[in-house]
N, C-alpha and C positions, 0 to 999 in steps of 0.2 A: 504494500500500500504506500503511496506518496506522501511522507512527510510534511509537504507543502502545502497537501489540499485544502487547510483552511484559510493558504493566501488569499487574499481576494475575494473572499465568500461574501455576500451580503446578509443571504435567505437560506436560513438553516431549517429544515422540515424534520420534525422530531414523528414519528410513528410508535404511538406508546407513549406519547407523553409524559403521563401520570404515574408511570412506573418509579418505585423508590430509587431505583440508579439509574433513570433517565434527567429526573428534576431537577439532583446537585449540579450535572452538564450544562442542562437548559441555563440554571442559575447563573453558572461561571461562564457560559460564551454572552451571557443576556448582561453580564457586567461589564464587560470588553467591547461593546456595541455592536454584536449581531443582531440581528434581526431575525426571530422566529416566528415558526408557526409551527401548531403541531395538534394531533388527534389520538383519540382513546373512544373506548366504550362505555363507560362506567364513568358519572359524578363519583367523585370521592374528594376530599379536605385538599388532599396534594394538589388535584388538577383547579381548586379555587385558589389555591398559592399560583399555581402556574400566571392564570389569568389577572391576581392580583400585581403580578409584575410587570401588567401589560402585553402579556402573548396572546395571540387569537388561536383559539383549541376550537376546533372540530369535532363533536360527538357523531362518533360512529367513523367507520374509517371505507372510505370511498376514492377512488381514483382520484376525483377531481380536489383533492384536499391537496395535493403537490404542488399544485400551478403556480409558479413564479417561484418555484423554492430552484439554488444552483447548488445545494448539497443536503440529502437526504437520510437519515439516521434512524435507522429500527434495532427493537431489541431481541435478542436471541428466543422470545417465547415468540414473536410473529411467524404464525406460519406461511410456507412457501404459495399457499392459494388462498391467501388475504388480499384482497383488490385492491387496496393502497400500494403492498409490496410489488406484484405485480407491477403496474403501473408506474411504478418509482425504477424498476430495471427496465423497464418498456423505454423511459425517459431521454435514455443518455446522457441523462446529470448524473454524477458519482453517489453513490451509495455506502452507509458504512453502517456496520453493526456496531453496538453501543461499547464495545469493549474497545474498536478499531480505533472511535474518535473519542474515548477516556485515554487510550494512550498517548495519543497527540496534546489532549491536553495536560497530562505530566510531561512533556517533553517544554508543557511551558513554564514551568516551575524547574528552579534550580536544586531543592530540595523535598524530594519525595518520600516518604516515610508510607511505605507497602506494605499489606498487613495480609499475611497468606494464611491457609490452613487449612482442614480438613471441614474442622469446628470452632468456632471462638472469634470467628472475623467481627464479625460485625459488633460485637461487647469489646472487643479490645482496640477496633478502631475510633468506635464512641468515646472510650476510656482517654485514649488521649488525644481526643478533640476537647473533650469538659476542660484538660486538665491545662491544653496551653490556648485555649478560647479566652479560659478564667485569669491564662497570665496575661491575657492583652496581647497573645501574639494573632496581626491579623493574616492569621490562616488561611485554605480552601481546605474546604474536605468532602469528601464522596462516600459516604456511609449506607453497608445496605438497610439500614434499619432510620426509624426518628430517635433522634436525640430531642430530651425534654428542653435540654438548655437553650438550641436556637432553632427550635419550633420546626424543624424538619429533618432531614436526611443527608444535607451539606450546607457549605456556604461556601462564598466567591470572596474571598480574600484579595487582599495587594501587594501580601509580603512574597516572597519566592518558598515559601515552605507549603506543603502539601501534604495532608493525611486521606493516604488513600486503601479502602476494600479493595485486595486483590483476589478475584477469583479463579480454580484451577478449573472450572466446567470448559470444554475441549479448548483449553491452555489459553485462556484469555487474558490469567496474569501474563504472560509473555509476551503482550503486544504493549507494554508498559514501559517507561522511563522508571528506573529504579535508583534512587540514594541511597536510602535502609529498607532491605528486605527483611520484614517479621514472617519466619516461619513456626505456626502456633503446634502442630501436630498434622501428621500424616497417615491418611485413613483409605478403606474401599469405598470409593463414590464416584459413578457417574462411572461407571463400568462400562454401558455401552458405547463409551468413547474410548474409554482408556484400554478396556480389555482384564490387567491386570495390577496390580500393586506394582512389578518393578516401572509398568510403565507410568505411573504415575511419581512414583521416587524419582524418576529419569527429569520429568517435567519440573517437580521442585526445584532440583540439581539445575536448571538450566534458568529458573528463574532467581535461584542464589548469584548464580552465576553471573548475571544483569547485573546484579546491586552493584554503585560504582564505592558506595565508601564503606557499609557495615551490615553484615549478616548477623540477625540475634535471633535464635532458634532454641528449641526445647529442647534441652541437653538430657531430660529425662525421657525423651520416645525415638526409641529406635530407628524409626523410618524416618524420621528429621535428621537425625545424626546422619542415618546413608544417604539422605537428599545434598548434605553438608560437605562429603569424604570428597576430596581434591580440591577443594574452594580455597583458594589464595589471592593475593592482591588486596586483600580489603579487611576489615577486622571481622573477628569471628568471634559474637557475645555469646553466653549459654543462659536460659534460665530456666527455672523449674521449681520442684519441692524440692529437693537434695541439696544438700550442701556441696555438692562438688561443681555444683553449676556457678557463674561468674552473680550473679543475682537469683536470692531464692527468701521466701520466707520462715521467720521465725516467730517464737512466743505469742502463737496463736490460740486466742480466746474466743469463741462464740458468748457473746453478750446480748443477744434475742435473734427471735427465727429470722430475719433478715439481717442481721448486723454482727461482724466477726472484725476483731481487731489483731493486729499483727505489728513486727517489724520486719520491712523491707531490710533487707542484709544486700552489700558488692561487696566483693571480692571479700567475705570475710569479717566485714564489718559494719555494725548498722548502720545505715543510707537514710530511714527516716520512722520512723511510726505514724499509722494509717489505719485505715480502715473501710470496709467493702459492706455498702448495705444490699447487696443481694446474696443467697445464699448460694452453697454449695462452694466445697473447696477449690474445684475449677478456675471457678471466679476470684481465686485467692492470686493462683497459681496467674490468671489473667490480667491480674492489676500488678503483678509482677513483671509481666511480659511489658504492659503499657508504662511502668516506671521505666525500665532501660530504654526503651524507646525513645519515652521522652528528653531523659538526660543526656543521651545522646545529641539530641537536638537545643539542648543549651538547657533545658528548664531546671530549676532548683530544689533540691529533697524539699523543704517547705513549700513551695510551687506545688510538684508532684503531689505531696501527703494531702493537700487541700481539694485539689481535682479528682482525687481519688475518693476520698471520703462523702464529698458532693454529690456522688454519682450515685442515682438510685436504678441505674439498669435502661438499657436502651427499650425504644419499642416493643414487644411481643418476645422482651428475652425474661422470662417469668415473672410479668407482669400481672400486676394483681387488680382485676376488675372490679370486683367488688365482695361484701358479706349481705348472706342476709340470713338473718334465723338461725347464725353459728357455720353456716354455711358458705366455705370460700372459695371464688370463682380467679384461677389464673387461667393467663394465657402464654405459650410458649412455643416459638418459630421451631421447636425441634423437628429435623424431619428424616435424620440419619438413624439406625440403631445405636450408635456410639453416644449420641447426643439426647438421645430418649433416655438412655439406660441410667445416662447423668443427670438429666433432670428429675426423673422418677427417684433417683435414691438423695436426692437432694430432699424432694418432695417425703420422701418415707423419713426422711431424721429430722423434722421437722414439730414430730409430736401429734400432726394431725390423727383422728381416729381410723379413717381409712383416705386413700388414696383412689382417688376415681381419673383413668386415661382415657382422652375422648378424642382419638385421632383421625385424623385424615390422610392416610398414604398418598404419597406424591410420586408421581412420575411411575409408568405400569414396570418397564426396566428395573428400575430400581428395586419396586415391591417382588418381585418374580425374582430377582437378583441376591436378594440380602431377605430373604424370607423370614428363614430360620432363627437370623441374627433379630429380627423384626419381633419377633413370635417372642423371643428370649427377652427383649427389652422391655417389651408391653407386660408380660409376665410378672412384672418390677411392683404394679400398680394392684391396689384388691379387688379393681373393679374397672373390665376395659368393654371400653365403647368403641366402634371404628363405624366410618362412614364408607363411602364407595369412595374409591381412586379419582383423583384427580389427574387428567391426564397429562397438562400443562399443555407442552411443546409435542409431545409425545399422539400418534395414534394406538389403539390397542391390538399390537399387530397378534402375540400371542395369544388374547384372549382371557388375559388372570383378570380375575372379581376379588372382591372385601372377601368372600367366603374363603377359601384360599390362605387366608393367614387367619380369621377367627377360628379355621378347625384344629390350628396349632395352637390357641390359646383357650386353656379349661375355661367356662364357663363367661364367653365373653357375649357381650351380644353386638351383630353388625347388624345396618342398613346400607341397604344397595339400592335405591329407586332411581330408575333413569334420571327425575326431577331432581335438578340439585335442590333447590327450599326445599321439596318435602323430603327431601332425605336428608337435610340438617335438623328440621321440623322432628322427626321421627327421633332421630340421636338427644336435640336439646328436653323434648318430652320426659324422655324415657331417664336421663338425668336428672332431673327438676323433680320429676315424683318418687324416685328412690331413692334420692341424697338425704341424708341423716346430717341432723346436728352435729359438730365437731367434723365433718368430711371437707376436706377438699378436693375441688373439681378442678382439673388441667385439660385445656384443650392442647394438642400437641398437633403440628404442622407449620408447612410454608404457604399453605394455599390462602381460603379464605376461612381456615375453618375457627379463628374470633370471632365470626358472627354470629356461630354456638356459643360460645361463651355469654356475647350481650344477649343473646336470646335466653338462655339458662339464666339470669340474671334477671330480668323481667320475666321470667316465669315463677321464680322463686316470689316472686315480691308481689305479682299477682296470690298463691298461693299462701303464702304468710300476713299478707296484708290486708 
């Protein structure tokens, strides 16, 4: 792809607008005086941000939504027989998926701070957006999630420093300008691209490899250390829970279900005292990741301990909707079995009386892929719900349904109705009337399945109230 393409551009046509990693783009080229336009299907909060900044959005996505754009930008869930997409290759104006033109725009930042992984991205690139937002550095950043602090999913900065989501779905990090590469842990995902584990270790390796001044990677997972093995030129940070790692935590206190206190330890010795008000050690181990990071980038152990402890959890990273009748409703973007299994045992030491899983499998690959691993996570919970498969990007070439992995899990009950509402309808009911005082309810996915959640939620309170 031509590095220059966005010489000269006037009229940038966003496809997808509203998408959480399309809007921080829109933001950052809309501060530099592009001119957009762009369409989506779905009213939602983001595409009234879009519009509040002056873009003209398009609902519903039709050919004629292109006209007068000279460079065109959809995201990798558009499929190839969407009439906009069509239409925009029909064009002969350039074309670029949203990962091709986030690379372009790190190459316009001198300082890129890349946050890779398996799981963990989107919390740790949050993490150190709160923490040098808060020191007044003016930042950009591309977040897959909302940060509560600046009321969306990025911002368009002026300094040359960049906090960016790097994703590996078919090696999209690799179309990136990289400064500090953060690699958080490496995992099986997104298999029908990759195939296998070493080829996904190959893909990290290569995007370690990018970083021009420091690789800081999880000295505690295996598969990061092999994505790491022949990396030179550049520094090599470690962090982790162990003590052998260059940064790792100590003198950890849990002081209520959301809030655990610690000290941050380099090389040996304490760095600063903090604290992490969302639970599970994970996030311990993440607010670790997002200190070297940020020190790296200048900020101060006082700086860091204060961004860190402000930080109550990005968007849909077990986010807590609400209570009603002792009854408590999160939500959580988990949609891998590795990231279930740590939600759900975060969820289970919590103290709740039972633990309720109300998932939405994503992508049919995947679920047909990591089944077993699927089956073993959900397991975690005393009480699992699953809705039908979302397909995303994916058609159902195989043929797997919800049923399929409820028969691997004792006593779960799924809904599969063609209709998506009434097969959330179905799932948020069948919650609402069996949840008990003292339960917590977790919806778990990447799709939409929070609209169970608010829906369990005003069902609860219709019933209680």
């Amino acid at each position: 792809m031509d590095k220059q393409i966005l010489n000269g551009k006037r009229h940038i046509h966003f496809i997808g607008i509203g998408g959480s990693g399309m809007y921080p783009l829109a933001q950052i080229l809309h501060s530099q005086g592009f001119y957009l336009t762009g369409s989506d299907n779905n009213e939602t909060e983001t595409l009234k941000a879009v519009r509040d900044m002056g873009i003209e959005v398009f609902l519903g996505q039709k050919a004629e939504n292109i006209s007068g754009a000279d460079l065109i930008v959809h995201t990798a869930a558009i499929l190839s027989d969407n009439p906009e997409l069509i239409a925009a290759k029909a064009s002969g104006v350039p074309v670029l998926e949203r990962s091709e033109l986030l690379g372009m725009i790190t190459e316009l930042h001198d300082n890129t701070i890349c946050v890779s992984g398996t799981h963990g991205k989107t919390t740790v690139t949050s993490m150190i957006t709160q923490i040098m937002v808060m020191q007044d550095m003016d930042i950009s950043a591309v977040i897959g999630g909302k940060l509560p602090l600046i009321h969306g999913s990025g911002i368009a900065g002026k300094s040359g420093t960049m906090v960016c989501e790097a994703c590996e779905f078919q090696d999209h990090f690799l179309n990136l300008s990289v400064s500090t590469a953060v690699v958080l842990n490496v995992d099986e995902d997104h298999l029908d691209y990759f195939k296998d584990l070493d080829n996904i270790i190959r893909s990290f390796h290569k995007f370690c490899e990018n970083a021009v001044n420091a690789v800081i990677i999880n000295g505690d997972d295996e598969n990061s250390m092999k994505a790491a093995e022949g990396i030179s030129g550049k520094k090599i940070i470690t962090f982790g829970r162990s003590e052998k790692n260059n940064w790792y935590p100590e003198n950890i206190l849990r002081t209520g279900k959301m809030r655990t206190e610690f000290t941050i330890m380099h090389d040996g010795k304490p760095f600063c005292k903090t604290a992490v008000n969302i639970p599970g050690e994970h996030n311990i181990v993440n607010a670790v990741a997002a200190a070297a990071a940020s020190y790296e980038a200048g900020v101060s152990p006082d700086g860091i301990s204060a961004g860190l402890e402000a930080f109550h959890g990005a968007g849909r990273r077990f986010e807590k909707y609400g209570e009603v009748s002792g009854i408590t409703v999160v939500d959580d973007y988990a949609h891998h079995p590795a990231e279930i299994s740590a939600t759900l045992k975060t969820a289970a030491s919590l103290g709740f009386k039972r633990v309720w899983a109300v998932h939405q499998p994503f992508t049919f690959s995947r679920t047909e892929l990591l089944l077993d691993d699927f089956a073993k996570a959900l397991s975690i919970a005393d009480k699992v719900v699953l809705t039908a498969i979302m397909g995303g990007r994916e058609k159902n070439i195989s043929g797997i349904h919800t049923k399929a992995l409820a028969d691997k899990i004792p006593d779960s009950i799924y809904f599969d109705e063609e209709e998506h509402d009434a097969n959330f309808e179905l799932a948020a009911r069948y919650a609402a009337e069996h949840a008990e005082e003292g339960d917590l309810i977790i919806t778990l996915g990447c799709g939409d399945v929070n609209k169970v959640s608010r829906r369990i939620l005003k069902l609860l309170e219709e019933k209680f109230n």
